[in-house]
C-alpha positions as CSV (number, residue, x, y, z in Angstrom):
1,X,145.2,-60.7,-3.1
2,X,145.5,-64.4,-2.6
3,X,148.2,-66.2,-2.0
4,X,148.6,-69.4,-0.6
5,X,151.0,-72.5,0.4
6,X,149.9,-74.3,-3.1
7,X,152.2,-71.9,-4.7
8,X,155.1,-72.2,-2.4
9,X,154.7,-76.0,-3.2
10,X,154.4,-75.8,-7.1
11,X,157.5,-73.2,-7.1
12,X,159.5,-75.6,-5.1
13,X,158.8,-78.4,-7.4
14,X,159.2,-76.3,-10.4
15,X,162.8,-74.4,-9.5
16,X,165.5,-77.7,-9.5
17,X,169.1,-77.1,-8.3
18,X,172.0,-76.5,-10.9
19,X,175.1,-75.2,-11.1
20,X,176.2,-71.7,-9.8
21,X,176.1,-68.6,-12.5
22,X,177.9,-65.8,-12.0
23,X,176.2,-63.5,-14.4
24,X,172.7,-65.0,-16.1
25,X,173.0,-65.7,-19.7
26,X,170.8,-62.6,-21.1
27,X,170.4,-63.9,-24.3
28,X,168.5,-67.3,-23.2
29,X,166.6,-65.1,-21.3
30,X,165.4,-62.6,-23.6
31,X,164.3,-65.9,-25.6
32,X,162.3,-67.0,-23.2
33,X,160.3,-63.8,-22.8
34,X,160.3,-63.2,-26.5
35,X,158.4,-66.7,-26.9
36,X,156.6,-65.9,-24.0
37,X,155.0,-62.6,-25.4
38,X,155.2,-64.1,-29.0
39,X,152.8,-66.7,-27.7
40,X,150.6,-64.6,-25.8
41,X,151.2,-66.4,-22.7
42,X,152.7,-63.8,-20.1
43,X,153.1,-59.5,-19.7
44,X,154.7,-58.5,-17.1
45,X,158.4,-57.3,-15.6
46,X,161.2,-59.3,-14.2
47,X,164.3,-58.2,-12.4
48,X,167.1,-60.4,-11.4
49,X,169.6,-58.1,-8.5
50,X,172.9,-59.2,-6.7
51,X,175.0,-57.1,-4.1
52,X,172.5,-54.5,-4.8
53,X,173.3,-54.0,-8.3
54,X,170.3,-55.3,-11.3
55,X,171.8,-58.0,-13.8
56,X,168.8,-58.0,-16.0
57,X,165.8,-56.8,-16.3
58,X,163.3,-57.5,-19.2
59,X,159.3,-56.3,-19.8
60,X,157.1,-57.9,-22.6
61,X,153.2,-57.2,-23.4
62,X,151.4,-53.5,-22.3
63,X,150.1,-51.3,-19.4
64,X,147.5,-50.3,-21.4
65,X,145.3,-51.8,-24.6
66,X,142.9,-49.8,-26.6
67,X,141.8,-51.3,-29.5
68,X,145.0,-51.0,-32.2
69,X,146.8,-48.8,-29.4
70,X,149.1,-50.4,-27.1
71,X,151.6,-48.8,-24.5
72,X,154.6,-51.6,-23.9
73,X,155.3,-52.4,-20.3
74,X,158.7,-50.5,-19.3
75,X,161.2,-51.1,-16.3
76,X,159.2,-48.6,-14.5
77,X,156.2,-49.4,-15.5
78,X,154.1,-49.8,-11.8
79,X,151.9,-52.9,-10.9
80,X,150.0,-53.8,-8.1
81,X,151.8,-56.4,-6.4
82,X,148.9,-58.1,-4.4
83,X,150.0,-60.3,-0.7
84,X,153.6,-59.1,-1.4
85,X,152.4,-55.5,0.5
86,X,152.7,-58.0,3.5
87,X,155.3,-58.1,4.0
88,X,155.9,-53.9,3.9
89,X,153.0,-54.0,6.5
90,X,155.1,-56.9,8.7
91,X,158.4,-54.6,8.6
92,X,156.8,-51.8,9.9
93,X,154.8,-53.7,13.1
94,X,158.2,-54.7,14.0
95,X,159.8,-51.2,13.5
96,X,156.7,-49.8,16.2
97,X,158.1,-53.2,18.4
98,X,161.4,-52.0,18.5
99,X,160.7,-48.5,19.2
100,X,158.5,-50.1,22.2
101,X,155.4,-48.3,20.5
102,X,153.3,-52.1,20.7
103,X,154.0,-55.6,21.8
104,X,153.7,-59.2,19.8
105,X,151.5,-59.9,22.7
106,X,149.3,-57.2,22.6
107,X,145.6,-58.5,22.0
108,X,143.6,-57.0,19.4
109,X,141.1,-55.8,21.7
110,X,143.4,-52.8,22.5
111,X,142.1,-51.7,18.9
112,X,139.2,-53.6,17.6
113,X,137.6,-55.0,20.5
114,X,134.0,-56.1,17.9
115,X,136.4,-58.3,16.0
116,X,135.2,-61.5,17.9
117,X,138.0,-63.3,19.7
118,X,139.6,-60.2,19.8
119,X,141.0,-60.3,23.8
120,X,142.3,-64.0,22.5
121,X,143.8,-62.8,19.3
122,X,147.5,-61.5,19.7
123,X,149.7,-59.3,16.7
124,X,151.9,-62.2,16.6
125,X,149.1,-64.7,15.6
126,X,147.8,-62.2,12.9
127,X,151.6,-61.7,11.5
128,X,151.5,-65.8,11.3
129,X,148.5,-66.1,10.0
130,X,147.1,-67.9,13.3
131,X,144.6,-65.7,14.1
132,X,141.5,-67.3,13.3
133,X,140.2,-64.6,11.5
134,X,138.0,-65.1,8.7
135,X,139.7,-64.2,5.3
136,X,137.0,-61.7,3.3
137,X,137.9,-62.6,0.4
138,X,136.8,-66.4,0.3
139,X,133.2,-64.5,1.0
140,X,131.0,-65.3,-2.1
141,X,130.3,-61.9,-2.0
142,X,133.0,-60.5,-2.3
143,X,133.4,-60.3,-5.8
144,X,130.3,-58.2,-6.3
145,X,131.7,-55.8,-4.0
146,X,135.5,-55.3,-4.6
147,X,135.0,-52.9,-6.9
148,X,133.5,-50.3,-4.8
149,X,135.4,-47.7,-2.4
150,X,135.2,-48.7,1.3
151,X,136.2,-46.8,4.5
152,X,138.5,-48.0,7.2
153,X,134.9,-48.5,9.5
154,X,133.4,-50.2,6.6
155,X,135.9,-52.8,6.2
156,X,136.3,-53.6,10.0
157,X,132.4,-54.0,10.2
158,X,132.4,-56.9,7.5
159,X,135.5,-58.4,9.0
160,X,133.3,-58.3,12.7
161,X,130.6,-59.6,11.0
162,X,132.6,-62.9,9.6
163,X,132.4,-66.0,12.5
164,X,135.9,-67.6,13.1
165,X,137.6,-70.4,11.7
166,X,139.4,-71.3,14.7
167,X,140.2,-70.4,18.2
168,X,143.5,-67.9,17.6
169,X,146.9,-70.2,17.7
170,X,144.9,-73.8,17.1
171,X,146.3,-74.1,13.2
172,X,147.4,-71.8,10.3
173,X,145.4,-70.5,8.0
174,X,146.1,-67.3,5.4
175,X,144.0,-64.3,6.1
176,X,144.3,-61.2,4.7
177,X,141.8,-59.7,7.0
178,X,144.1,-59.9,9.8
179,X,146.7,-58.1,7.8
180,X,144.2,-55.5,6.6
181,X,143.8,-55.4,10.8
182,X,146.8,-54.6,11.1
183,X,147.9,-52.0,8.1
184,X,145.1,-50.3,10.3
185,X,147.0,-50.7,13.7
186,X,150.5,-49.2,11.8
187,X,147.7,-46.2,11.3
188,X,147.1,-46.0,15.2
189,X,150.3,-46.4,16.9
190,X,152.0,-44.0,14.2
191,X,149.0,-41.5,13.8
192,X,149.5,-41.3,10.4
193,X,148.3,-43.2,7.1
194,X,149.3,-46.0,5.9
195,X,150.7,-43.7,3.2
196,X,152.5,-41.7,5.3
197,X,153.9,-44.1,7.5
198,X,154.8,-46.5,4.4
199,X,157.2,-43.4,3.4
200,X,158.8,-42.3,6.3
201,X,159.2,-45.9,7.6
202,X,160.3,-48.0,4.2
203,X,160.2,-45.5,1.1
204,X,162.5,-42.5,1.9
205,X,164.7,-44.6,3.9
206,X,166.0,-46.6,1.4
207,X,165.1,-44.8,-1.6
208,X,162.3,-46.1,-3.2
209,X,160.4,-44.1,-5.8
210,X,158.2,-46.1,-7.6
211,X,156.4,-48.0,-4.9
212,X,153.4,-46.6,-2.6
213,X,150.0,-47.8,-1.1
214,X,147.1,-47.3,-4.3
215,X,143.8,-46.1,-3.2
216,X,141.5,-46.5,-5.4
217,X,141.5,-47.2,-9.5
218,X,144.6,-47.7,-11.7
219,X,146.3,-43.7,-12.6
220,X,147.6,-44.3,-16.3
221,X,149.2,-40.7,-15.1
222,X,151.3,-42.4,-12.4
223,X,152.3,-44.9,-15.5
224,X,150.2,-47.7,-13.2
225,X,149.1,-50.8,-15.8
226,X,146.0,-52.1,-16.1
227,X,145.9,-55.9,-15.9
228,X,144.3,-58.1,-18.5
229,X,143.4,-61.6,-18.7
230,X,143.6,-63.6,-22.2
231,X,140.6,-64.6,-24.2
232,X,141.8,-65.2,-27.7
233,X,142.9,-61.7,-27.0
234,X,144.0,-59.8,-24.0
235,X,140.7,-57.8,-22.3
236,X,141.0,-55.5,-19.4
237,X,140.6,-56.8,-16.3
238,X,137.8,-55.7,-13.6
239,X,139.6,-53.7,-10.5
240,X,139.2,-54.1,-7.1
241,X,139.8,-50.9,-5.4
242,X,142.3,-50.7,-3.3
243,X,140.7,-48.9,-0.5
244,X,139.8,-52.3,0.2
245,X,143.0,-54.4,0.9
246,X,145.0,-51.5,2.3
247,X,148.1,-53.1,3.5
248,X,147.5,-56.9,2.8
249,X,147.1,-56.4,-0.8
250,X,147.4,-52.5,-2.1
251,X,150.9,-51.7,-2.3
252,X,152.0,-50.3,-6.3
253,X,155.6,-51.0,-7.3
254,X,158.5,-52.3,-10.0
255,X,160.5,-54.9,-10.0
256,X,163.2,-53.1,-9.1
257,X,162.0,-51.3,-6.1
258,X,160.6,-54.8,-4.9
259,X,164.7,-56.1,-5.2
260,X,165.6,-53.6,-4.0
261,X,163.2,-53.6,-0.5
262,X,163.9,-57.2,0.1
263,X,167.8,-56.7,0.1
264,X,167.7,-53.7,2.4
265,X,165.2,-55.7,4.8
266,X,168.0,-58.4,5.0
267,X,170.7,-56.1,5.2
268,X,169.0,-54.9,8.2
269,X,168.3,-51.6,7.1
270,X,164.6,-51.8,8.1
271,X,164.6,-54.3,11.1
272,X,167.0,-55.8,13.5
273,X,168.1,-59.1,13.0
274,X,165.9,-60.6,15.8
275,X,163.2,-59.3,14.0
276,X,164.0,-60.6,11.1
277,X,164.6,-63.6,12.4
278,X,161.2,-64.0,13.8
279,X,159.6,-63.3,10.4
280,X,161.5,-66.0,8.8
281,X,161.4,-68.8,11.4
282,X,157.5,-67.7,11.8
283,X,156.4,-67.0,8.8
284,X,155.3,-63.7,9.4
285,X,154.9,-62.5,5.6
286,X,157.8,-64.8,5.2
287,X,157.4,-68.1,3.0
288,X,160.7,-70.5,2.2
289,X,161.5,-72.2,-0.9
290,X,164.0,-74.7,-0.2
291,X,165.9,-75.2,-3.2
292,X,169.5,-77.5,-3.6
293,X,169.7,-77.3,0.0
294,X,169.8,-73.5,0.2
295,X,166.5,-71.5,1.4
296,X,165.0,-68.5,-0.5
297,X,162.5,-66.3,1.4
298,X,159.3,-64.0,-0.1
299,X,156.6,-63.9,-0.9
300,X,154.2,-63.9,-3.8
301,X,151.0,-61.7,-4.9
302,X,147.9,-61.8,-7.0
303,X,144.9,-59.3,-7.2
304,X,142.7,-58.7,-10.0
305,X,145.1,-60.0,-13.1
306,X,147.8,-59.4,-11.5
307,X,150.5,-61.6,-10.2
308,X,153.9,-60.8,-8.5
309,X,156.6,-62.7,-6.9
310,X,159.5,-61.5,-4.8
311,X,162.5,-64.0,-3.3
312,X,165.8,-63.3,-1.7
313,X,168.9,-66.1,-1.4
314,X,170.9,-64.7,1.7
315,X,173.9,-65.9,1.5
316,X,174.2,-65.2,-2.4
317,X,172.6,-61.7,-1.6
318,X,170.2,-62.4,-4.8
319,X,166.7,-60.9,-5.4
320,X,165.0,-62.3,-7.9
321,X,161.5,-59.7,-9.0
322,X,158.9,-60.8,-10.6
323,X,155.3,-59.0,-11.7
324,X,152.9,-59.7,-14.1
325,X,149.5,-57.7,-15.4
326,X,149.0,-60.6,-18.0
327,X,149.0,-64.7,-16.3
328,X,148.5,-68.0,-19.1
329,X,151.1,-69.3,-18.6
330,X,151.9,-69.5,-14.3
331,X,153.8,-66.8,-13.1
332,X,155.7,-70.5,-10.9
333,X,156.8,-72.1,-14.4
334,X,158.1,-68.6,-15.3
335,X,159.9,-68.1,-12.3
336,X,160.8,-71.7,-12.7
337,X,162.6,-71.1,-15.9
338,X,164.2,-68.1,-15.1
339,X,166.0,-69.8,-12.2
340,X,167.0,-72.2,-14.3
341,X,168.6,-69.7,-17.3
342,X,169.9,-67.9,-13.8
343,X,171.7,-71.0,-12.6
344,X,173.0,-71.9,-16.0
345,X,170.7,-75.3,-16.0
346,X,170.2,-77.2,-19.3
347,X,166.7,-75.6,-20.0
348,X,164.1,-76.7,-23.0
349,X,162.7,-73.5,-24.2
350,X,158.7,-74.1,-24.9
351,X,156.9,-74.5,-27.8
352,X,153.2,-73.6,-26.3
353,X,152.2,-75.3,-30.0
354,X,148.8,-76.4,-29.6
355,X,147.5,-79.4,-31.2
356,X,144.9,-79.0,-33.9
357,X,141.9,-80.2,-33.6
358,X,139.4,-80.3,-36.8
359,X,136.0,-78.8,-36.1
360,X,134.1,-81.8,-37.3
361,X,135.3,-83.3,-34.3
362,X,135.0,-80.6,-31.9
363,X,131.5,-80.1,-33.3
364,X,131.0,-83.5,-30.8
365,X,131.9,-81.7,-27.8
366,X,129.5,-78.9,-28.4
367,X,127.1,-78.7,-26.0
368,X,126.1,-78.0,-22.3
369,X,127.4,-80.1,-19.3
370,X,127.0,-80.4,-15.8
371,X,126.8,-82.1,-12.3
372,X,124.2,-82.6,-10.2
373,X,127.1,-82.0,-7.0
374,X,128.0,-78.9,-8.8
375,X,126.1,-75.8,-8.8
376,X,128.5,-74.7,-12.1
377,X,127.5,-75.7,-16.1
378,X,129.5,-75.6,-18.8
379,X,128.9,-74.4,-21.7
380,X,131.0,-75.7,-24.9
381,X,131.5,-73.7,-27.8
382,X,133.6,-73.2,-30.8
383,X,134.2,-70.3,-32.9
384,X,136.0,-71.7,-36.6
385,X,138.7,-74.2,-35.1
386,X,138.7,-72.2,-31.4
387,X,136.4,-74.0,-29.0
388,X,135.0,-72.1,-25.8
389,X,134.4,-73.0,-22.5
390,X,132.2,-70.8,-20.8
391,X,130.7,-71.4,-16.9
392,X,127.3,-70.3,-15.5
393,X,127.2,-66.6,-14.7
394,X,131.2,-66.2,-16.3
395,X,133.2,-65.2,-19.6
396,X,134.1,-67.6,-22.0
397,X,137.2,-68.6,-22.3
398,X,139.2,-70.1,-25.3
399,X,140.2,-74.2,-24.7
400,X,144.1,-74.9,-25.8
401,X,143.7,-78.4,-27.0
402,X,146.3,-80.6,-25.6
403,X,145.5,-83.8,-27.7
404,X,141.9,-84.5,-30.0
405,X,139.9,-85.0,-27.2
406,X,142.1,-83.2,-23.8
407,X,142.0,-79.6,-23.6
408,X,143.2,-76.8,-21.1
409,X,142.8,-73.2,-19.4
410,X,146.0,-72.2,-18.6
411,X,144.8,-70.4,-16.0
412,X,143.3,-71.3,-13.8
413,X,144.7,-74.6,-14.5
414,X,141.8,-76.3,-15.7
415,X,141.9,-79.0,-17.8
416,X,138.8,-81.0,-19.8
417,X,138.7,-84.1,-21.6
418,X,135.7,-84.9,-23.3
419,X,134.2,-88.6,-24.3
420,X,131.8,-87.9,-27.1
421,X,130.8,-91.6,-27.0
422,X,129.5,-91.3,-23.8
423,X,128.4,-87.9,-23.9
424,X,131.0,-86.8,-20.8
425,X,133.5,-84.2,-19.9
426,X,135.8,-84.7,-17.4
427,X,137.1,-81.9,-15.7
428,X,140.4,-81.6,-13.3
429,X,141.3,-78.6,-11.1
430,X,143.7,-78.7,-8.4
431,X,143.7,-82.8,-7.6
432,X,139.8,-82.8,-7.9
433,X,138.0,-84.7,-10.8
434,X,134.5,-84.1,-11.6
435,X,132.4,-85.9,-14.4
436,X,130.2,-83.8,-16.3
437,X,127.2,-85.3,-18.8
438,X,126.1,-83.4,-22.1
439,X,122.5,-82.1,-21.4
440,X,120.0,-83.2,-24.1
């Protein structure tokens, strides 16, 4: 359920102003997800909505893969759509604010006094992410864990266990912790669940059917889609269970229902505008994408193999939707393109041709490498002309060679290039370079 300001930075870079569409040009666009699910590089669901009413919608790749059997992802076809339950939880803390049912000032002490700086830590740090409080999930632990059910007491007992990163209001810093805090705190003040208060509150009002708060494993009988993650082909993803990130991460919808919330939360049928306002200027489950000197707001999502993304333009009244239960190629460059097709932008449809590269010379690159700063090897592999990356403890996963000796995961945006001369691989993540030597 991660999502961070890296992405609201690539997306930025990645969606370049053009000229104004009225309607998007559909064919373009069904190219680019043709090539995109021709390639193996994306499944997922987009929806593109203005006034209210969809203009497109489009779905490539499957819910579900079983050896030879496929089921094709649908328009209603549900995903989990990771952070981007946020902002459902933020709507309905303001709701109980307006009704006078709990204050932005309130400390958290009035619910969790064990969370530690909880007489210091206020609902409006927490909606900001200025809380302080530790974010589970960059636990190393975490991952062996995620999979298994957890009650409400559980959860708050490992969050009271985590020491802070900050005293509450000294920086910003993402946490779903504090929103799992405070899906918790909607439970209190309404005396219902999550569940319950997610329908009454957001659902029912503005009629949304395909979107609810998951508990526990994906229910092919609720047409929810596995996610899956691509290995030369695509293999099922492992599950986190959603009793674990409640209302920061655990919310199931469509594309369309996702347009469809964001519009109605603008148009003020959720909040009032002060609100509103507060989540925007804030950022209270509430990023910006400035973009040709207009500003979008969202927010994205990622959980398991799942990735979603959810914007709204204002004064254009335009909700662009996407989710995704397959990522190669990222879900920002596919956004990124579609904004372009949208705005009628002169755009260069990929290729995703990989170079070839001969096994004689990828037979060089064989081998085990590591770093004595690192506490990661690699192991290099190839299968025929495929070579394999595979690091301690992990899956393998298949290298897309960008040039004889350059080579790439796409993602998590990994690339290697290897120097057979001197028996080194350099790898680059993220801005960070690190020099790996061949073991003997």
């Amino acid at each position: 359920m991660r999502y961070k300001t890296r992405f609201a930075l690539l997306l930025t870079l990645t969606l370049l102003s053009a000229g104004y569409a009225q309607t998007p040009d559909k064919a373009k666009l069904d190219q680019f997800f043709d090539r995109l699910a021709e390639k193996n590089k994306a499944m997922g669901s987009l929806a593109i909505a203005k006034d209210g009413n969809v203009l497109y919608t489009r779905s490539v790749g499957f819910s579900q893969i079983n050896g030879t059997e496929k089921k094709p992802l649908t328009a209603t076809t549900r995903y989990r759509i990771g952070s981007i339950a946020k902002m459902f939880t933020a709507a309905m803390i303001f709701q109980l604010v307006e009704e006078g049912k709990l204050r932005l000032t309130d400390t958290l002490d009035k619910f969790y006094p064990q969370i530690p700086n909880a007489g210091k830590i206020t609902i409006a740090h927490i909606l900001a992410h200025r809380s302080g409080i530790h974010d589970l999930t960059d636990d190393r632990s975490y991952s062996s864990w995620k999979m298994n059910p957890k009650t409400h007491s559980e959860m708050v007992a490992i969050i009271a266990k985590s020491t802070p990163d900050f005293e509450p209001d000294a920086k910003y810093s993402y946490s779903n912790s504090g929103y799992l805090l405070l899906s918790y705190i909607v439970e209190n003040v309404t005396g219902k669940t999550y569940q319950e208060a997610l329908q009454k509150r957001i659902t029912s009002k503005i009629g949304l059917k395909d979107t609810y708060l998951g508990t526990g494993y994906t229910d092919v009988s609720k047409n929810e889609s596995f996610s899956f993650r691509w290995i030369g082909e695509w293999k099922q993803e492992v599950e986190t269970n959603l009793s674990i990130p409640g209302g920061a991460g655990a919310i199931i919808s469509t594309p369309n229902d996702m347009a469809k919330f964001i519009q109605a939360l603008f148009e003020l049928k959720l909040v009032s505008q002060k609100s509103l306002d507060q989540m925007m200027k804030n950022k209270m489950a509430m990023e910006t994408y400035p973009l040709d000197g207009k500003t979008f707001y969202g927010h994205g999502g990622g959980i398991d193999g799942f990735g979603a993304w959810l914007a709204y333009l204002p004064e254009e009244k335009l909700a662009i939707a996407y989710t995704s239960n397959g990522k190669v190629y990222p879900v920002a460059n596919i956004v990124g393109g579609v904004y372009d097709i949208y705005r009628n932008k002169p755009f260069t449809m990929p290729s995703f041709e990989a170079v070839n590269v001969s096994p004689e010379v990828l037979d060089k690159y064989v081998g085990v490498y590591s770093n004595p700063e690192v506490p990661v090897k690699f192991t290099i592999t190839r299968d025929g002309a495929t070579p394999y990356a595979q690091p301690t403890g992990q899956s393998s996963y298949p290298l897309e060679a960008t040039a004889q000796d350059k080579f790439k995961i796409e993602p998590p945006g990994i690339v290697m290039e290897f120097d057979a001369l001197k028996n080194q691989m350099l790898l680059k993540r993220r801005g960070v370079d690190k020099v790996f030597t061949k073991e003997k």
